[in-house]
C-alpha positions in Angstrom: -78.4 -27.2 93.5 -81.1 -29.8 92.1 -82.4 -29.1 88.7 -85.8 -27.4 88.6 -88.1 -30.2 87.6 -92.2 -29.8 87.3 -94.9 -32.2 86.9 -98.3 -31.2 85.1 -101.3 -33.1 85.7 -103.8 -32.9 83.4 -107.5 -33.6 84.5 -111.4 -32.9 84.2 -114.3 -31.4 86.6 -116.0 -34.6 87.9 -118.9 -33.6 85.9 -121.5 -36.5 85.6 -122.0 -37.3 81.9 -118.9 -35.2 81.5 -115.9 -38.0 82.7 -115.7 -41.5 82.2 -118.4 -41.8 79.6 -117.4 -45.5 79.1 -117.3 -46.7 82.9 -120.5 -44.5 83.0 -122.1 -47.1 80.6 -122.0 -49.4 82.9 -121.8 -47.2 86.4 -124.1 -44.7 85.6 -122.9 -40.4 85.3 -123.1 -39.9 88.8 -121.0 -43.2 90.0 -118.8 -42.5 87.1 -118.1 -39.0 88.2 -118.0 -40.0 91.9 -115.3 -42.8 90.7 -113.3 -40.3 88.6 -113.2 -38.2 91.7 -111.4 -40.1 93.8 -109.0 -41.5 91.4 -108.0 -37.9 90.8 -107.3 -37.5 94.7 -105.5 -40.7 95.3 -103.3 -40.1 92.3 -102.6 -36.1 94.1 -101.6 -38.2 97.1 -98.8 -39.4 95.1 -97.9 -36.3 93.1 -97.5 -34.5 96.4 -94.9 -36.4 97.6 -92.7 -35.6 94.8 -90.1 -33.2 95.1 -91.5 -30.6 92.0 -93.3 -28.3 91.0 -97.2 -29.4 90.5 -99.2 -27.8 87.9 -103.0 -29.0 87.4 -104.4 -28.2 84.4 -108.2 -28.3 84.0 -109.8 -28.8 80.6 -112.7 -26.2 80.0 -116.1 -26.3 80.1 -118.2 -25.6 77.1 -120.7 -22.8 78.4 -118.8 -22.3 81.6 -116.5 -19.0 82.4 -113.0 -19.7 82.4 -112.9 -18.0 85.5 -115.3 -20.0 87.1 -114.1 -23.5 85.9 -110.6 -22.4 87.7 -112.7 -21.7 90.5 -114.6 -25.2 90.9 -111.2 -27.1 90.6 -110.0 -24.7 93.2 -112.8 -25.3 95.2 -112.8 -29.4 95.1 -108.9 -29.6 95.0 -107.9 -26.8 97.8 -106.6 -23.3 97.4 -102.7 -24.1 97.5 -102.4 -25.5 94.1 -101.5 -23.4 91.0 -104.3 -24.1 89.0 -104.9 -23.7 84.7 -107.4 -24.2 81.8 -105.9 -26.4 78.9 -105.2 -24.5 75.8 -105.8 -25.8 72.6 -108.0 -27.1 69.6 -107.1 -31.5 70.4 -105.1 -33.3 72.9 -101.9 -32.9 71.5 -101.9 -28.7 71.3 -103.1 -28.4 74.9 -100.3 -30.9 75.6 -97.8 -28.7 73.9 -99.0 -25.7 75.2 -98.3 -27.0 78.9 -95.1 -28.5 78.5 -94.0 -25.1 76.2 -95.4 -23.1 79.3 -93.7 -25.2 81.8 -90.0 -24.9 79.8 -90.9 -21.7 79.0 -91.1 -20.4 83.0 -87.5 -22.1 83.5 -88.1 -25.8 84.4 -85.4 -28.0 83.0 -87.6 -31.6 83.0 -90.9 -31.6 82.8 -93.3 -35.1 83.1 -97.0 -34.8 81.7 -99.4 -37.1 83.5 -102.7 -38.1 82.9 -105.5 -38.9 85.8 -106.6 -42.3 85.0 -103.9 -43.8 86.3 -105.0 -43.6 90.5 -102.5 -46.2 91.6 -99.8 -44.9 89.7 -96.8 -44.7 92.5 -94.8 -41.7 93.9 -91.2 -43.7 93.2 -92.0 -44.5 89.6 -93.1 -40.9 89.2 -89.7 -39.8 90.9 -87.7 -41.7 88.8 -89.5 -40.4 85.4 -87.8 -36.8 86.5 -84.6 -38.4 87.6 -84.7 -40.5 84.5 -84.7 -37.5 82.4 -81.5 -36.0 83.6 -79.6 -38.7 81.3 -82.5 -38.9 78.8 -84.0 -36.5 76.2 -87.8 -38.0 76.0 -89.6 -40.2 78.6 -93.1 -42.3 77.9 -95.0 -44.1 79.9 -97.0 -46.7 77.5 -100.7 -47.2 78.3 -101.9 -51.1 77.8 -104.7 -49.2 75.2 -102.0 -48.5 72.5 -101.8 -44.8 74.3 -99.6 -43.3 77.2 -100.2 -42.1 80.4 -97.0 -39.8 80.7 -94.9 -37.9 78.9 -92.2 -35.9 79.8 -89.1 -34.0 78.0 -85.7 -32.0 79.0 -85.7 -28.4 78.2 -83.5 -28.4 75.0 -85.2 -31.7 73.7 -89.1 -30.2 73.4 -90.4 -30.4 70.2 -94.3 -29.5 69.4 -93.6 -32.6 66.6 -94.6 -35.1 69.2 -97.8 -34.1 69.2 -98.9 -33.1 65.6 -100.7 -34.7 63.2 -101.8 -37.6 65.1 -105.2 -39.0 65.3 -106.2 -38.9 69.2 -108.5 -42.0 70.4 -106.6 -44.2 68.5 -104.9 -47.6 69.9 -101.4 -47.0 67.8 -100.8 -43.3 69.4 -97.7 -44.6 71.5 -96.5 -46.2 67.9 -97.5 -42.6 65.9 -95.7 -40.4 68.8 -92.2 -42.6 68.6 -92.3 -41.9 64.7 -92.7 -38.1 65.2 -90.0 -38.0 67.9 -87.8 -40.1 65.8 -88.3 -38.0 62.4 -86.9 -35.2 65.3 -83.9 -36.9 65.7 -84.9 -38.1 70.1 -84.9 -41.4 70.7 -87.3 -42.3 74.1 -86.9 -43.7 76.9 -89.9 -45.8 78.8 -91.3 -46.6 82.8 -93.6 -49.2 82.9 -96.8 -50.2 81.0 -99.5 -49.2 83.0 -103.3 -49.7 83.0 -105.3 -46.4 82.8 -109.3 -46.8 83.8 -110.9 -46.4 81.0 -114.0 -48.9 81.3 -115.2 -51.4 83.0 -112.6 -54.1 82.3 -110.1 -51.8 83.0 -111.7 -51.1 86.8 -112.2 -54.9 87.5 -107.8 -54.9 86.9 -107.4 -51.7 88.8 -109.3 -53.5 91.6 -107.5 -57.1 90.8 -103.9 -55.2 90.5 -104.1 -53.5 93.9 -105.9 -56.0 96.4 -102.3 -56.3 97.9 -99.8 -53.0 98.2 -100.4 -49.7 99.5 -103.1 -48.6 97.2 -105.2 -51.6 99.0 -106.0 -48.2 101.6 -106.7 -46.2 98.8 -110.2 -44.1 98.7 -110.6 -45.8 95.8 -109.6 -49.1 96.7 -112.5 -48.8 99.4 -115.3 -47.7 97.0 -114.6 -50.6 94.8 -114.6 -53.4 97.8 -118.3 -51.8 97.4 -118.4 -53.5 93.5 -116.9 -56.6 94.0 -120.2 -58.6 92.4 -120.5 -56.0 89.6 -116.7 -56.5 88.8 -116.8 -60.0 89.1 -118.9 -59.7 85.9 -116.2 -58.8 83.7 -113.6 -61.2 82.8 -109.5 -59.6 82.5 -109.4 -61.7 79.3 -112.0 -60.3 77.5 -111.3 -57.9 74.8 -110.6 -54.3 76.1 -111.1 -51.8 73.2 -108.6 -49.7 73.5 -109.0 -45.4 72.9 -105.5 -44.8 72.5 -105.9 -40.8 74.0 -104.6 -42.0 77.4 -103.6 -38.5 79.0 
């Protein structure tokens, strides 16, 4: 019988003003938002074709009823979904908390992925959980300084991965490995991978995926739509990186 094995996806509402606050700079809240949207629903298209158990967890709303938060993310997303709020002061509790949650309902490998990562592929997330049968810890490093996945065995969990580090930093990845390594796990890693972010980050998700399956992507199609505005931003310009990836 295959392990149990989950994946939890942590996202937003597509809020304008609310998501993407640096590509909104440049985009505007509502294109922002709009954007965020279907980079959330390609990267579901991948997710679903992975053989675990999906979890989507939705950060609250200041001002908004928990219950009806869970009710927009039903609404947009679809009713067959199991759908929670994050829980937690920063990043790194409401990370905890999910993963806990997940080991805590009997899963025995459980991958953490963040939504600003739309191209991010169905195998690579497939091998993330199959990687984790020989290993303890699993990252996936962000180009920022961040990740964009994390994902643990049962036995190796530790809430020490995610304490005492400054979020929206560029040396998170570097600050995570120390706390794992002060617990004794040593990590193993897929792929660095460009989450959106900003601007220069969109002009390489559009560059990246011009060829490749993503080229059909929803998203793909609304930035053929932005090829001038893209065009503006060279890759080799400096990308300031946030570090808080997921």
């Amino acid at each position: 019988m295959n392990t149990p094995s989950a994946m939890l996806l942590f996202l937003k509402l597509p809020q304008p003003g609310q998501v993407k606050t640096r590509l909104a700079k440049v985009l505007g809240d509502q294109e922002a938002a709009s954007l965020y949207t279907l980079f959330v629903e390609d990267l579901l298209v991948a997710l679903d074709c992975v053989p675990a158990k999906l979890t989507v967890y939705c950060a609250p709303q200041e001002g908004t009823p928990d219950a009806d938060t869970l009710a927009a993310v039903r609404d947009w997303l679809g009713p067959d979904r199991d759908y929670r709020l994050q829980q937690g002061s920063d990043l790194g509790e409401r990370m905890a908390h999910a993963l806990d949650t997940a080991f805590q309902e009997g899963t025995d490998r459980a991958v953490l992925i963040g939504s600003d990562i739309p191209d991010f592929p169905a195998p690579l997330l497939a091998k993330a959980l199959d990687d984790l049968r020989r290993m303890p810890v699993l990252l996936g490093p962000a180009l920022d300084g961040g990740y964009y996945l994390i994902g643990f065995q049962r036995q190796a969990f530790t809430h020490t991965a995610f304490t005492n580090i400054t979020w929206s930093r560029p040396n998170v990845l570097d600050a995570t490995l120390t706390r794992l390594k002060s617990a004794g796990l040593d990590a193993g890693f897929l792929p660095p991978w460009n989450d959106v972010d900003d601007i220069w980050d969109l002009n390489a998700l559009y560059r990246l995926n011009l060829a490749g399956s993503f080229a059909q992507s929803r998203t793909m199609a609304a930035l053929e739509e932005k090829q001038e505005l893209l065009a503006r931003y060279d890759l080799h310009m400096e990308m300031p990186g946030c570090g808080e990836s997921v």
